[in-house]
C-alpha positions in Angstrom: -33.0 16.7 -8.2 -31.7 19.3 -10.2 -28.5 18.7 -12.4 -27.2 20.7 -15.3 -27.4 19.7 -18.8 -24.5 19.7 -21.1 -24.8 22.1 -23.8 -24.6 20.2 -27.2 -21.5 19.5 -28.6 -20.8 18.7 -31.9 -18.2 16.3 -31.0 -20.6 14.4 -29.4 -22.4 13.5 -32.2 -19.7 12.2 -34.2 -17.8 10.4 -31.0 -19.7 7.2 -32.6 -18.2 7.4 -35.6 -14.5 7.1 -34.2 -16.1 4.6 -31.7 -16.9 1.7 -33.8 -16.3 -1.9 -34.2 -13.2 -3.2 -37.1 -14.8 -3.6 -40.5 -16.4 -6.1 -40.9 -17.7 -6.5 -37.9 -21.0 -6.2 -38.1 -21.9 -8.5 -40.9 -22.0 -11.7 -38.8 -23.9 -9.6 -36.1 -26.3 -8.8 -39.0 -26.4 -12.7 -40.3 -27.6 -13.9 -37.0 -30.2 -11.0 -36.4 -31.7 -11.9 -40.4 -31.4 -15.6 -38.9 -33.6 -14.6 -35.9 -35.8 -12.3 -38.0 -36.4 -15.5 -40.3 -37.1 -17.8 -37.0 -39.9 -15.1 -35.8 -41.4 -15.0 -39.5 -41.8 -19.0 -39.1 -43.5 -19.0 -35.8 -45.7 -16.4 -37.3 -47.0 -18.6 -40.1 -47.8 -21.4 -37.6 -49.6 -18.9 -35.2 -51.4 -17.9 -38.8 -52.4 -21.7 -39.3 -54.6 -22.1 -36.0 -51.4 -22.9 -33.7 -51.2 -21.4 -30.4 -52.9 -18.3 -29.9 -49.4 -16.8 -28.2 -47.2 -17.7 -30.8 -48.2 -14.6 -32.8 -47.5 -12.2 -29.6 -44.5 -14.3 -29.3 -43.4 -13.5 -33.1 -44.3 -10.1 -33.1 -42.1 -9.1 -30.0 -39.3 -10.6 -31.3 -39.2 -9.4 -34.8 -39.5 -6.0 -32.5 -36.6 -6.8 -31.0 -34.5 -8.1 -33.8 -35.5 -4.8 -35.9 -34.2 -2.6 -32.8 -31.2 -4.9 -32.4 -30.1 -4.4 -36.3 -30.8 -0.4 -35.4 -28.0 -0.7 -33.0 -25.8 -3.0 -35.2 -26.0 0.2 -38.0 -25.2 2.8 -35.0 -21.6 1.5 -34.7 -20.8 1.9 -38.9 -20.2 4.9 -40.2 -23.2 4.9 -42.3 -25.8 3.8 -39.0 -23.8 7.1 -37.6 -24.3 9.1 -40.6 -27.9 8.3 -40.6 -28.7 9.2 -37.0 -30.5 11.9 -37.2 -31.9 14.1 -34.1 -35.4 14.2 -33.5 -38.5 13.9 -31.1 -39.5 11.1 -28.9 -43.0 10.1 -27.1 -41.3 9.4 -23.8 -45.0 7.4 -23.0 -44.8 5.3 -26.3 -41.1 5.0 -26.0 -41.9 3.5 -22.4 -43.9 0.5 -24.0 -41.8 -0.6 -26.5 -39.4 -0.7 -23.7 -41.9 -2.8 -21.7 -42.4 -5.3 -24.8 -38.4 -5.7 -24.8 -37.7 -5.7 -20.9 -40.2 -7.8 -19.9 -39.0 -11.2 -21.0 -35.7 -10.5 -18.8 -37.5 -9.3 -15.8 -39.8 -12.9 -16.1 -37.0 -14.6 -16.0 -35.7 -13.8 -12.7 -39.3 -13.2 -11.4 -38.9 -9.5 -10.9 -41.9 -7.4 -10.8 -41.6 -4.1 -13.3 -43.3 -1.1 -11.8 -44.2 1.8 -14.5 -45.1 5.1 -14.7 -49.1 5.9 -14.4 -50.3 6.5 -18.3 -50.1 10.3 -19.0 -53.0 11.2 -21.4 -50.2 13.2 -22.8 -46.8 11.8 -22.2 -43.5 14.1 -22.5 -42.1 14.5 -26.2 -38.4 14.9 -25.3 -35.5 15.7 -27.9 -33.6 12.8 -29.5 -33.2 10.0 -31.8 -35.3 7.1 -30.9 -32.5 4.3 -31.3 -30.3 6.6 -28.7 -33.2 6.8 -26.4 -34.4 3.6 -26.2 -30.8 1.8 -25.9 -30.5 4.1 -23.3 -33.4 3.3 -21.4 -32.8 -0.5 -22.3 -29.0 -0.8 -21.3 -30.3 1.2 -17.3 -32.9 -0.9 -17.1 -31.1 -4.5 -17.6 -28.4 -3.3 -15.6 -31.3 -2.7 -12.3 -32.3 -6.5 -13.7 -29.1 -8.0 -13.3 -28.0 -6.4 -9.8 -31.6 -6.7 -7.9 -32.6 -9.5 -6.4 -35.0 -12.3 -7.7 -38.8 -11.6 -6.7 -38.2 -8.0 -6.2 -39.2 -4.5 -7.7 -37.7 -2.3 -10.4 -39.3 0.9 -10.2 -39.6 3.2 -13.3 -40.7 6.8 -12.8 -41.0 9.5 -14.4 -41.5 13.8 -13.6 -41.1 16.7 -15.3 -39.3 20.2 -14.3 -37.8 23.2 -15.3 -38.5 22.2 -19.3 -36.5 18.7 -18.6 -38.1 15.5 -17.9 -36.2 12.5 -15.4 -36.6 8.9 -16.1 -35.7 7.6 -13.0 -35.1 3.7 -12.7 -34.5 2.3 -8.7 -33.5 -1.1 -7.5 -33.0 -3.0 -4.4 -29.8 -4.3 -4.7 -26.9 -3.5 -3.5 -26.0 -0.1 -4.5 -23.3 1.8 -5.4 -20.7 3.1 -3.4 -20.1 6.7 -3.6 -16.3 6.7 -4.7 -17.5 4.3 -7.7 -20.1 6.4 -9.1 -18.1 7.8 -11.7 -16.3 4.6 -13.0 -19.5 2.7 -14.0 -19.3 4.8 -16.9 -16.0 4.0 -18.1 -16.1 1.5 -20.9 -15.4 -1.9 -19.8 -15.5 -1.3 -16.1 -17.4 -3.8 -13.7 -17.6 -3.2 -10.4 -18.0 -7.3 -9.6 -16.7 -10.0 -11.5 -19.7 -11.7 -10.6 -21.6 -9.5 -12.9 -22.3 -10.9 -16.8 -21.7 -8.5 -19.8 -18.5 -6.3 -21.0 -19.4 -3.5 -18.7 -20.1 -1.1 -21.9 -23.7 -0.7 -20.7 -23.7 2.9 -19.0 -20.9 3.8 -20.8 -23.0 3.8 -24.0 -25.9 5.4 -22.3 -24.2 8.3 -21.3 -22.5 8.4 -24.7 -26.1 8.5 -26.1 -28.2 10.5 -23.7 -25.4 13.2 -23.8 -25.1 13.1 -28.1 -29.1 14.4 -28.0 -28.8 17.0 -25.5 -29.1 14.8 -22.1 -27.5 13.2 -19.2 -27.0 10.5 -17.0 -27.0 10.6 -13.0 -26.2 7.9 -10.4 -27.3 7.9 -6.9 -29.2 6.0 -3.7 -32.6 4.7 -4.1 -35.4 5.0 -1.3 -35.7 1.2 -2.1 -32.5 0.5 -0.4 -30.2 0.1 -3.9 -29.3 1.8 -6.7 -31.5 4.8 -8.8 -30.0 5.9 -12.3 -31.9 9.0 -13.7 -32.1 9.8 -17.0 -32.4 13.4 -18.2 -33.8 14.8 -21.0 -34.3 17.8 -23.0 -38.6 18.5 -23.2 -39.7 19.4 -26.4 -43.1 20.2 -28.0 -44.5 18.2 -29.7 
């Protein structure tokens, strides 16, 4: 599938800056993430002491996802959007920490996660990796929460004409053509059945377009839903 990239826009990259929560705001989002930091520390120690062998897997993931959290917590001040800076990512490392913050939602509702094969060199794409991985994150929880229990996601993954596609299909119950382009507008949900603000897409296509990228929407071979990411390929 071949779609144009937007050229980059300077307005793009400060959109986040105009886009951001009162004051204020994210000091009690902060609190509870240090709370939950603290928590993971604890279970750590016990796991140190000779207590279950998971609890130090268990610790380590969720510290993981506390520190990625507090990354998105900074992106909506002005000094988290200040910071962002462009860079490269390892689409194949970027993957696993993915995996190690997915997973836990796709046990829940028993869904099995189909990857990519391992690249013995994986794609280095342009971007920031906060931007990236909330992007990847926000398409994949949104195939978690529309596909049905005991079924597949299916991530893949191809390169062409010096882009690279993340591709992520489910097989629930699609998209209707003629509301393809509101899933992107902020606080749209196309059931009231569904959890969440409906900010999810919105944000990813905020983010995959501020490093260069895009977003795409369209029929899966699975019977639901694909969303394709695109990205810039870089060297490395």
């Amino acid at each position: 599938m071949l779609i144009d990239l937007p050229t980059k826009n300077p307005a793009d990259e400060t959109r986040w800056r105009t886009k951001r929560p009162p004051m204020g705001l994210e000091r009690p989002f902060q609190s509870h993430i240090d709370t939950i930091r603290a928590q993971a520390d604890r279970l750590g120690a016990h796991a140190d002491k000779g207590a279950h062998p998971h609890y130090a897997r268990y610790a380590r993931d969720i510290r993981e996802a506390a520190t990625h959290l507090s990354g998105v917590t900074d992106e909506f001040t002005a000094v988290g959007a200040n910071r962002q800076q462009r860079g490269k990512v390892d689409l194949g490392r970027m993957l696993d920490d993915v995996a190690t913050l997915i997973q836990p939602l796709a046990a829940a509702r028993q869904i099995t996660l189909e990857w990519p094969a391992r690249q013995t060199a994986a794609p280095i794409v342009a971007g920031a990796s906060l931007r990236v991985r909330q992007a990847i994150l926000n398409v994949m929880s949104n195939a978690l929460k529309f596909a049905p229990s005991e079924s597949p996601v299916r991530v893949e993954m191809s390169e062409e004409d010096g882009r690279v596609s993340l591709a992520v299909s489910d097989t629930g119950p699609g998209i209707p053509d003629d509301d393809r382009a509101r899933v992107f507008d902020r606080y749209e949900r196309l059931t009231s059945e569904a959890d969440g603000m409906g900010l999810g897409l919105s944000i990813s296509r905020d983010y995959m377009r501020s490093i260069g990228g895009d977003i795409h929407v369209g029929d899966s071979r699975m019977g639901g839903a694909t969303v394709i990411l695109f990205f810039r390929k870089t060297e490395g």
